[in-house]
C-alpha positions as CSV (number, residue, x, y, z in Angstrom):
1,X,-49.2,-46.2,278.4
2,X,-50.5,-45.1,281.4
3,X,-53.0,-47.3,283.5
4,X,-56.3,-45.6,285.2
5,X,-57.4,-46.7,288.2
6,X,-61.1,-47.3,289.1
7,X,-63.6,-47.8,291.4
8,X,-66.8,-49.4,292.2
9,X,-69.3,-47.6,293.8
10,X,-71.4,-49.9,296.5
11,X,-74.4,-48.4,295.0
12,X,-73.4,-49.6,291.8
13,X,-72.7,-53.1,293.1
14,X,-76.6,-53.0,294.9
15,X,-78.3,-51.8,292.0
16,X,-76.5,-54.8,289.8
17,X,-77.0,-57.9,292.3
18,X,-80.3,-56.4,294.1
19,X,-79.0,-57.0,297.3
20,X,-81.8,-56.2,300.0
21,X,-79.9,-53.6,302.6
22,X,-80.2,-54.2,306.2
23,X,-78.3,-51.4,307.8
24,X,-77.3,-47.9,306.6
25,X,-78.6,-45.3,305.0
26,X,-78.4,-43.6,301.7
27,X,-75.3,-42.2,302.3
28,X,-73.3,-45.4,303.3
29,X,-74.1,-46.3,299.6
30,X,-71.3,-43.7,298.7
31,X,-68.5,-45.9,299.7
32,X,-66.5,-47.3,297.5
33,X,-64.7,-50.8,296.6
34,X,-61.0,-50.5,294.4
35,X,-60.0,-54.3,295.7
36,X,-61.4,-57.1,293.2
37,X,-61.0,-59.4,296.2
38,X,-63.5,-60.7,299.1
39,X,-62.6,-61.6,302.5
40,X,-64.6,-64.4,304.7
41,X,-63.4,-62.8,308.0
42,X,-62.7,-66.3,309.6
43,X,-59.3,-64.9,311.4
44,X,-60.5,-61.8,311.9
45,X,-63.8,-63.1,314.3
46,X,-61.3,-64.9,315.6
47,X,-59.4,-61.0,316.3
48,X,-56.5,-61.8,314.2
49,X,-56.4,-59.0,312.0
50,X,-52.7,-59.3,310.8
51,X,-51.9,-59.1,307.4
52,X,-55.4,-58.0,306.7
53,X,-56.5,-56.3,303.6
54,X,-59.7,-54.0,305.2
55,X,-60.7,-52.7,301.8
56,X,-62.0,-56.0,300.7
57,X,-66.1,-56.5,300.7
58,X,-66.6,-58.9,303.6
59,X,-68.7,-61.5,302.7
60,X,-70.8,-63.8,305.7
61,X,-72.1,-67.3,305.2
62,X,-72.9,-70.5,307.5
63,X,-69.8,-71.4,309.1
64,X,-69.1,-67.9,309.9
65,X,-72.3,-67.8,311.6
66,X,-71.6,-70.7,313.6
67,X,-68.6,-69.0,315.0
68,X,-69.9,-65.8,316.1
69,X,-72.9,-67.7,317.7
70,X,-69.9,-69.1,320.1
71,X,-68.4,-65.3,320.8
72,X,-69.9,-63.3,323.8
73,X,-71.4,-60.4,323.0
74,X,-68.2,-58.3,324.1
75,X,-66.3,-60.3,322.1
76,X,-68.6,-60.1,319.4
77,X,-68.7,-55.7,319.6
78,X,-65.0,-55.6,319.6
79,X,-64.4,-58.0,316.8
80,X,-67.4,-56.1,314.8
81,X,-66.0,-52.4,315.4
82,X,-62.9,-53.2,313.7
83,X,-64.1,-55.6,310.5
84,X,-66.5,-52.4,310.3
85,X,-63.9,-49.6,310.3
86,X,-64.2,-46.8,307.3
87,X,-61.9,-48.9,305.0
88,X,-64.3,-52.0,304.3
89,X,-66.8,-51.1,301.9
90,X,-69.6,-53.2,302.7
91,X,-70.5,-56.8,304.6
92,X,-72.9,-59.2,302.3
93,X,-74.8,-62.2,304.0
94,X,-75.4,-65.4,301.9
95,X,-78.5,-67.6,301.8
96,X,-80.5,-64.2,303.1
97,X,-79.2,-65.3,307.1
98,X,-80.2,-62.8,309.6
99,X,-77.7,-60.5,310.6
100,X,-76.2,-60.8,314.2
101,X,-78.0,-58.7,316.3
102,X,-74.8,-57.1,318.1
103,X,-73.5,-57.0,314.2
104,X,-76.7,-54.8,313.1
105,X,-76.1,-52.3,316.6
106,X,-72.2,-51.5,315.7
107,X,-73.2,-51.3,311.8
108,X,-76.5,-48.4,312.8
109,X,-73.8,-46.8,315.3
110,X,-71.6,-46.2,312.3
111,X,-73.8,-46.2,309.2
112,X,-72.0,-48.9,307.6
113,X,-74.2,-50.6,304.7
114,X,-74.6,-54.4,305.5
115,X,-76.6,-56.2,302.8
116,X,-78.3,-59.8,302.3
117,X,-77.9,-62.3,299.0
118,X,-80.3,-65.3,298.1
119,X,-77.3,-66.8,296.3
120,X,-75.3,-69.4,298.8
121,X,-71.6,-68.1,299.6
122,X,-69.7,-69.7,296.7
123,X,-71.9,-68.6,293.8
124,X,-71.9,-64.7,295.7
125,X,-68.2,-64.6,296.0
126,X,-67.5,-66.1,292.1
127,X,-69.7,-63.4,290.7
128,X,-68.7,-60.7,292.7
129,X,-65.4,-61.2,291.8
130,X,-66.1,-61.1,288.4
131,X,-67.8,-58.3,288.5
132,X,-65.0,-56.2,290.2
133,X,-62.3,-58.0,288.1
134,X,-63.7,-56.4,284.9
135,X,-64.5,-53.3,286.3
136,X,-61.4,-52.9,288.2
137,X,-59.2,-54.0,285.6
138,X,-55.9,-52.5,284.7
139,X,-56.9,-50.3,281.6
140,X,-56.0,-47.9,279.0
141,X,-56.9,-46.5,275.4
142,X,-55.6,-47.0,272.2
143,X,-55.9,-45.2,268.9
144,X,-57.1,-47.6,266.2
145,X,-60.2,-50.3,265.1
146,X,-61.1,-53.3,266.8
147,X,-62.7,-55.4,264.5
148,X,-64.0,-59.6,265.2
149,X,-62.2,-60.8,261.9
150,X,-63.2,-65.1,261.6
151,X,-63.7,-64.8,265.5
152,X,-60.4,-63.5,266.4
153,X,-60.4,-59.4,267.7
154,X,-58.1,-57.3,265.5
155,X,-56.4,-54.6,266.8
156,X,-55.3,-52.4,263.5
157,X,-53.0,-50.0,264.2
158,X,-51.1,-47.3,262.4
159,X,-50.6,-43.4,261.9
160,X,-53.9,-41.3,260.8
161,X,-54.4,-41.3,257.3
162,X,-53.4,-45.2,257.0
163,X,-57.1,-46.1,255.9
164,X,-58.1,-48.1,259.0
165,X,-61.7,-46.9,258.9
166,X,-62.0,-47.5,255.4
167,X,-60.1,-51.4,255.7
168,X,-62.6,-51.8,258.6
169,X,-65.9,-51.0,256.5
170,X,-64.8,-53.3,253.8
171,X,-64.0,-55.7,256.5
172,X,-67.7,-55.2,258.1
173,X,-68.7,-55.8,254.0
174,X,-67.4,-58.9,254.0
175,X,-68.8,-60.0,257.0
176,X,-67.2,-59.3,259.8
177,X,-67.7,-57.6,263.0
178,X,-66.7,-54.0,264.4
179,X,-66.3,-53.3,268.3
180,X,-64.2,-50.0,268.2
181,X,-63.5,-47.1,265.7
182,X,-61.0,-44.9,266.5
183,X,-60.2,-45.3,270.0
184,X,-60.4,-48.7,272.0
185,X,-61.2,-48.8,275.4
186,X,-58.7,-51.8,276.8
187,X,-59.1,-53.5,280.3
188,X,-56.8,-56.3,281.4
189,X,-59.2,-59.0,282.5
190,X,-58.2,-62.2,283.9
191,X,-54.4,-62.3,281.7
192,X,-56.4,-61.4,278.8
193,X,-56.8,-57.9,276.8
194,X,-61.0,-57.2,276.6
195,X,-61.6,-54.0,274.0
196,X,-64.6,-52.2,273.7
197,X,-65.5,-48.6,272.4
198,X,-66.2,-45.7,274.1
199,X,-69.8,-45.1,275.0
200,X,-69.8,-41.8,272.8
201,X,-68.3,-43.4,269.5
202,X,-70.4,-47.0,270.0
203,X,-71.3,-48.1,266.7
204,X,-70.0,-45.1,264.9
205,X,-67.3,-45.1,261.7
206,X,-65.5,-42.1,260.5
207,X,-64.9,-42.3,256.5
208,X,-63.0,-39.6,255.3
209,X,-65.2,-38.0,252.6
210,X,-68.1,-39.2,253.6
211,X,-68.0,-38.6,257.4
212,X,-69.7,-40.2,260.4
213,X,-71.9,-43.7,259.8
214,X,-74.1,-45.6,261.6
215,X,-73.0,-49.5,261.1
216,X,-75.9,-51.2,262.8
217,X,-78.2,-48.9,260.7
218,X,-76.4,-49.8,257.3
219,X,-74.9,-53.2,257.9
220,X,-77.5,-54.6,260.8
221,X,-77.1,-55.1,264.4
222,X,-75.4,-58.4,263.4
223,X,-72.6,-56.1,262.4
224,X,-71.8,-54.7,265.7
225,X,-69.8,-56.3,269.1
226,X,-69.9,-54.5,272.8
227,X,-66.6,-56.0,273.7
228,X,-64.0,-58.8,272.4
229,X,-60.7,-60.0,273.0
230,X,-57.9,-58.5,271.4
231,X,-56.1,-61.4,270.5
232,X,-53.8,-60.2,267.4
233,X,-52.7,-56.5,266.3
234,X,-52.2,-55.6,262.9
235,X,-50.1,-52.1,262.5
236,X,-50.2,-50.4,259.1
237,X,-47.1,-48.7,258.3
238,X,-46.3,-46.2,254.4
239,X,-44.9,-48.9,252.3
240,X,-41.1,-48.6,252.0
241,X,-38.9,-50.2,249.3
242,X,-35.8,-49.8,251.6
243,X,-37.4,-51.3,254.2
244,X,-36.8,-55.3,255.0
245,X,-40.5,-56.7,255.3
246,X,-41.3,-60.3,256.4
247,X,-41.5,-62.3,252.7
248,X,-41.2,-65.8,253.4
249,X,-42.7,-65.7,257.1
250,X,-39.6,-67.2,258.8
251,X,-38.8,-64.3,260.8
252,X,-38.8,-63.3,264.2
253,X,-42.3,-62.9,265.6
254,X,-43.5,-59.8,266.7
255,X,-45.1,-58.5,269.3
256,X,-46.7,-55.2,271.0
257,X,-46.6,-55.0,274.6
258,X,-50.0,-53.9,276.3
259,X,-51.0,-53.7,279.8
260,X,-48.0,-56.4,280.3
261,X,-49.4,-58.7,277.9
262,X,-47.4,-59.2,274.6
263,X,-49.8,-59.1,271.7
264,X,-48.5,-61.3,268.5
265,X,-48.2,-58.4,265.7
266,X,-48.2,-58.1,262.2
267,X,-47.2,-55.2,260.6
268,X,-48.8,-54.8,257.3
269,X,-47.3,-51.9,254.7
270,X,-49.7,-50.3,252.8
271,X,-49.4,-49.3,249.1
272,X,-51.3,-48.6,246.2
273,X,-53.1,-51.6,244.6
274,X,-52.8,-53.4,247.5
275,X,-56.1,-54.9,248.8
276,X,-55.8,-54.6,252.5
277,X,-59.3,-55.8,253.9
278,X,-58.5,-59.5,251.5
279,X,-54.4,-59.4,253.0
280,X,-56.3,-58.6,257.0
281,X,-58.3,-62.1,256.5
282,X,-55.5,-63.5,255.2
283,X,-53.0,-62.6,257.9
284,X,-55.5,-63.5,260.2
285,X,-56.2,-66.5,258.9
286,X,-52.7,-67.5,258.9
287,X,-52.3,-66.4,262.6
288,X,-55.0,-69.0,263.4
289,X,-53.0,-72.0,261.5
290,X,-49.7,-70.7,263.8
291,X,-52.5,-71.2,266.7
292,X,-52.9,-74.5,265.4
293,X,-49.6,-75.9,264.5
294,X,-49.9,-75.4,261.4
295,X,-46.8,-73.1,260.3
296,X,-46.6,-72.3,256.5
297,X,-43.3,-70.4,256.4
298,X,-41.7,-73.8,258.5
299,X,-43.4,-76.1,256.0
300,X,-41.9,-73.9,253.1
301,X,-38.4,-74.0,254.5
302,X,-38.3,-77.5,255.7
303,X,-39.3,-78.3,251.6
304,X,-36.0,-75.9,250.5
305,X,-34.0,-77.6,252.8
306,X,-35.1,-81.0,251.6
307,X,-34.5,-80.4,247.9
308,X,-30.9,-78.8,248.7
309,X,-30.3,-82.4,250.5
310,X,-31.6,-83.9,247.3
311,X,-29.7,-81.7,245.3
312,X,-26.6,-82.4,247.1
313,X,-27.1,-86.4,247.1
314,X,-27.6,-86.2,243.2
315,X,-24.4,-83.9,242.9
316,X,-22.5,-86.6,244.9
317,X,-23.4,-89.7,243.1
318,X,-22.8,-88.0,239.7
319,X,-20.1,-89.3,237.6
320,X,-17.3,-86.5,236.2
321,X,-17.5,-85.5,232.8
């Protein structure tokens, strides 16, 4: 699977937070930002710049301010020339605090976009860095339905022509929710795997035989999710009477590796008379047990293993015939 790398356009980032630019024109709004970090450029005012990552947005609050107050303006046009080079994307002052005015002169030399936030430093830097962490996830796209089944996203895979459209609709009968038909959009987000369908195919469901349907239309918009977690997978595979299947449920887990992140997996074989959307909910309702300690398969083989220590303690004491 092959990660795509993205970008944030500053624009993107104004027109979101409604930051109030101070320097730069239009133009500087085509940079860019592929770092989901932020830098408070303590060291660098201070014009150690080694070890510094210049493609992080530079945010500016209070004690910053303090500082530069105590730099000569020399001092200060040096230090500024470099922290504004063509690799940082943007600078953004907290608590609206007027840009230094030796700051605003390097940034109008250059046309480098410097910007101004109500919110105080720590509120600016947690939600830019959400922001960029989603958008500048690790991602990728899988083929299969994302589906909320009892809360929990389900990843159902398999080969075409396993029914996965059809399990889903039944699924989305029953109740549950659909983020993704077909293919699923998949961003690594803070350790954890975040689904969500292409823009194109939002809402959409391919039947065979019947062809395209709106689910929010026929179901409700109750029926549809932008986005979940993808916490379980679920692969469909032709069902196989030579093949060894999980019966008893003491196995060895499975799981699917994506993005880094192993993904508990089920696989489910499919077969005639078999109703899939009812064995979904139940495999996922047994997954959520597991999550809770509460192993079925363990119980069931702790209870053999008790009655064959029964069995054996009666077959000890038991006189000869």
């Amino acid at each position: 699977m092959e990660e795509l790398v993205g970008k944030v356009m500053i624009r993107e980032l104004v027109d979101y937070f409604k930051f109030e630019q101070i320097t730069g024109n239009e133009e500087s709004l085509n940079r860019w930002v592929i770092v989901p970090d932020l830098n408070r450029p303590g060291l660098e005012l201070a014009g150690f710049f080694k070890l510094t990552e210049p493609r992080r947005i530079v945010i500016i609050g209070d004690k910053e301010i303090a500082y530069i107050e105590t730099l000569d303006e020399a001092t200060q046009y040096e230090r500024f020339k470099i922290i504004t080079d063509a690799y940082t994307p943007m600078i953004v002052f907290s608590r609206n605090r007027e840009v230094p005015p030796v700051l605003k002169r390097v940034a109008e030399e250059n046309n480098f976009p410097i910007f101004k936030s109500s919110l105080p430093s720590y509120r600016l830097m947690v939600d830019l860095v959400g922001f960029l962490d989603e958008r500048l996830a690790p991602s990728d796209s899988l083929h299969g339905v994302l589906i909320s089944v009892f809360g929990k996203g389900v990843l159902i895979t398999g080969e075409s022509g396993m029914g996965k459209s059809e399990i889903a609709l039944e699924l989305i009968r029953r109740g549950h929710v659909l983020v993704a038909d077909d293919r699923v959009d998949v961003a690594k987000v803070h350790n954890n795997l975040l689904g969500r369908s292409p823009e194109l195919l939002q809402g959409m469901l391919e039947i065979r035989g019947i062809g395209i349907i709106d689910v929010a239309k026929m179901f409700g918009a109750s029926s549809l999710l932008a986005r979940n977690n993808i916490d379980v997978i679920i692969r469909l595979e032709k069902y196989d009477d030579k093949q060894d299947y999980a019966r008893v449920g003491i196995e060895e887990d499975q799981f699917t590796n994506v993005l880094d992140i192993e993904v508990p997996t089920i696989v489910l074989p499919v077969k005639e008379g078999r109703t899939m959307a009812v064995l979904v909910e139940s495999a996922v309702t047994n997954f959520q047990l597991k999550e809770a300690g509460f192993n079925s398969a363990k119980e069931f083989e702790q209870r053999v293993l008790n009655y064959i220590q029964k069995q054996n303690k009666i077959n000890k004491g038991a006189k000869p015939e």
